[in-house]
C-alpha positions in Angstrom: -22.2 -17.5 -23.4 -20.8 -14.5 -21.0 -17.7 -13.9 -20.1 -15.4 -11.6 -18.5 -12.9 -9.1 -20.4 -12.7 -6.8 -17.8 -10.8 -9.6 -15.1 -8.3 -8.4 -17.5 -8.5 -4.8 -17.1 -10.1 -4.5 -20.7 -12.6 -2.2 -20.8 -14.7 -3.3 -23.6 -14.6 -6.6 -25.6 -15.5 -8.3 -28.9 -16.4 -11.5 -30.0 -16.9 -12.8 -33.1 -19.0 -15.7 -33.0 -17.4 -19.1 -34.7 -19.7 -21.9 -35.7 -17.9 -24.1 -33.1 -19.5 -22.2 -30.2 -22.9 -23.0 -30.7 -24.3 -20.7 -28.9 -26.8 -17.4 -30.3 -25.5 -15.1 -28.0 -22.0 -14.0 -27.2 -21.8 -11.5 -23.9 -18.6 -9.9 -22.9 -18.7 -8.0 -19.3 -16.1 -5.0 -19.6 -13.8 -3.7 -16.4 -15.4 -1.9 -14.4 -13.6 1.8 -14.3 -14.6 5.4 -12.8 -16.9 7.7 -15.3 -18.2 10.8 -15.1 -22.0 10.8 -15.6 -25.2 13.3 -15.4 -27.4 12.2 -12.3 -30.1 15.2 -11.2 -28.7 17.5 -13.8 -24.7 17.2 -11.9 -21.6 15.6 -13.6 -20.8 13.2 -11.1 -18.0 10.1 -11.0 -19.4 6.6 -10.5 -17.7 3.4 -11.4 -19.5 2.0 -14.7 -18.7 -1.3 -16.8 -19.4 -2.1 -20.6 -21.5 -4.8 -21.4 -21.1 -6.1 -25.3 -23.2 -8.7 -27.1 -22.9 -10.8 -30.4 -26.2 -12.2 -31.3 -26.5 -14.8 -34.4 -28.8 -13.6 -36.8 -29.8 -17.2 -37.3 -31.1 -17.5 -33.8 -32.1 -13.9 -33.0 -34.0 -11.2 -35.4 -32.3 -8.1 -35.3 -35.4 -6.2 -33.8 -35.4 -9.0 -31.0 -32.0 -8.4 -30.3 -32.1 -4.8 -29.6 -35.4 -4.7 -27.8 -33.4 -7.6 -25.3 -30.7 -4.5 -24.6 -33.0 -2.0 -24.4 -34.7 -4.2 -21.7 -31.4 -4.8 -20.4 -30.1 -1.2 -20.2 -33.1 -0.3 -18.8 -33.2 -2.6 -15.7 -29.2 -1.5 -15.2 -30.0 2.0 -15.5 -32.3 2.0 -12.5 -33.3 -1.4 -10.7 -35.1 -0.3 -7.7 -38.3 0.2 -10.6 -38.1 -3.1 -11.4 -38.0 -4.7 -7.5 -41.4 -5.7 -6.0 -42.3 -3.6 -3.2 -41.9 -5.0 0.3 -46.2 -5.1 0.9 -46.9 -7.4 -2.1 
């Protein structure tokens, strides 16, 4: 299940997860707000959001879990490495 926190200015959500949900994962997309950041060694201000996940431990192994946001913050960090190029 996503939703959106951040349609209500929140910045960062949490969710709890209820057996009435019946879902394994809970994701909660943040506002997005201006940060300052490091890009080519430079503290520069780009607009960055929070993304926040509940995963049930009966559905998802720990391990599992954190590899999917590792994969996840990976492709956000820098997509373009992840496109196909145009000649394939």
């Amino acid at each position: 299940m996503i939703t959106s926190v951040g349609m209500w200015g929140v910045s960062k959500g949490y969710s709890p997860l209820a057996p009435y949900y019946r879902v394994p994962v809970l994701v909660l997309v943040g506002a997005v707000t201006d940060r300052p950041v490091a890009v080519d060694g430079a503290v520069v201000v780009r607009p960055m959001l929070t993304l926040t996940a509940t995963f049930d431990h009966r559905y998802a192994d720990g391990m599992h879990a954190a590899r999917f946001a590792d994969a996840v913050r990976s492709f956000l960090s820098d997509p373009a490495t992840f496109a196909e190029s145009a000649t394939d």
